[in-house]
C-alpha positions in Angstrom: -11.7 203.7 -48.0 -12.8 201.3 -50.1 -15.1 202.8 -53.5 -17.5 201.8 -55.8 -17.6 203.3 -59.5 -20.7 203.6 -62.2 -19.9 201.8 -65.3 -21.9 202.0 -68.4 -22.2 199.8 -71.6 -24.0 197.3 -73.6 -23.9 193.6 -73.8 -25.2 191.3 -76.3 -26.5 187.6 -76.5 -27.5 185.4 -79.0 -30.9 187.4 -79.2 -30.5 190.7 -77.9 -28.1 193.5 -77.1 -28.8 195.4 -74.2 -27.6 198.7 -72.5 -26.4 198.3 -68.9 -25.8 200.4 -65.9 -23.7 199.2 -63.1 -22.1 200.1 -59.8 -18.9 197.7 -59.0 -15.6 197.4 -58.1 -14.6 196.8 -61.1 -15.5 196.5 -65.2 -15.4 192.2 -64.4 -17.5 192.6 -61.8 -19.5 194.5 -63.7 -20.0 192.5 -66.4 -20.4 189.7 -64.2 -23.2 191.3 -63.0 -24.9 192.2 -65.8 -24.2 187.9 -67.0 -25.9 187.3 -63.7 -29.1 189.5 -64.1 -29.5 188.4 -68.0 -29.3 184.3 -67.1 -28.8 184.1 -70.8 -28.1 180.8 -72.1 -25.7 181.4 -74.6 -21.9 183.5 -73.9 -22.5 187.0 -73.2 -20.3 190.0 -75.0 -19.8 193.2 -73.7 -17.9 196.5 -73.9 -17.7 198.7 -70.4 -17.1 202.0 -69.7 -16.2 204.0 -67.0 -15.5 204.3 -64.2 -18.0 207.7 -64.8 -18.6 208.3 -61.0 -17.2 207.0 -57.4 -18.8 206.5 -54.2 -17.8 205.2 -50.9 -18.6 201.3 -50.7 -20.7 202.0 -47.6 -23.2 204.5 -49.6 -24.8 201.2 -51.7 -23.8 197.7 -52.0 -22.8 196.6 -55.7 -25.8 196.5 -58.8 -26.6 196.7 -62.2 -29.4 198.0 -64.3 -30.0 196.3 -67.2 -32.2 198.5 -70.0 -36.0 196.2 -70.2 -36.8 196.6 -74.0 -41.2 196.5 -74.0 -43.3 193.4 -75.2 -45.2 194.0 -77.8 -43.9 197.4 -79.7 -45.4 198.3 -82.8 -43.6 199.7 -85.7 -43.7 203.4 -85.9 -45.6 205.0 -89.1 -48.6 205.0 -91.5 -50.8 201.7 -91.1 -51.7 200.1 -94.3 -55.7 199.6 -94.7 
């Protein structure tokens, strides 16, 4: 029966770096996926590991999660006045 494993791992671009998690059948596809969700412009690096879990290929088809960093954060500390 055919399986499908959890990767984890972190990719960077030219202007970010990223955490990612994917189920695929392999650390390529993986970070193919990952390429594919970012549509960065610029080459994409990346370390993978796993596999850290298996399921049967009929449970889910193939993903990724890619971690969203949020618009707009403010630095953390006293505020000058």
């Amino acid at each position: 029966m055919a399986k499908l494993h959890l990767y984890y791992g972190t990719v960077k671009t030219a202007d970010s770096g990223q955490h990612f998690m994917a189920w695929a059948n392999s650390r390529e596809q993986a970070l193919d996926l990952v390429e594919e969700a970012l549509t960065a412009a610029g080459p994409v690096v990346g370390s993978v590991v796993g596999p850290l879990a298996s399921l049967p290929a009929d449970v889910m088809p193939p993903g990724v999660f890619v971690e969203v960093r949020p618009l707009g954060r403010t630095p953390q500390g006293p505020t000058a006045k």
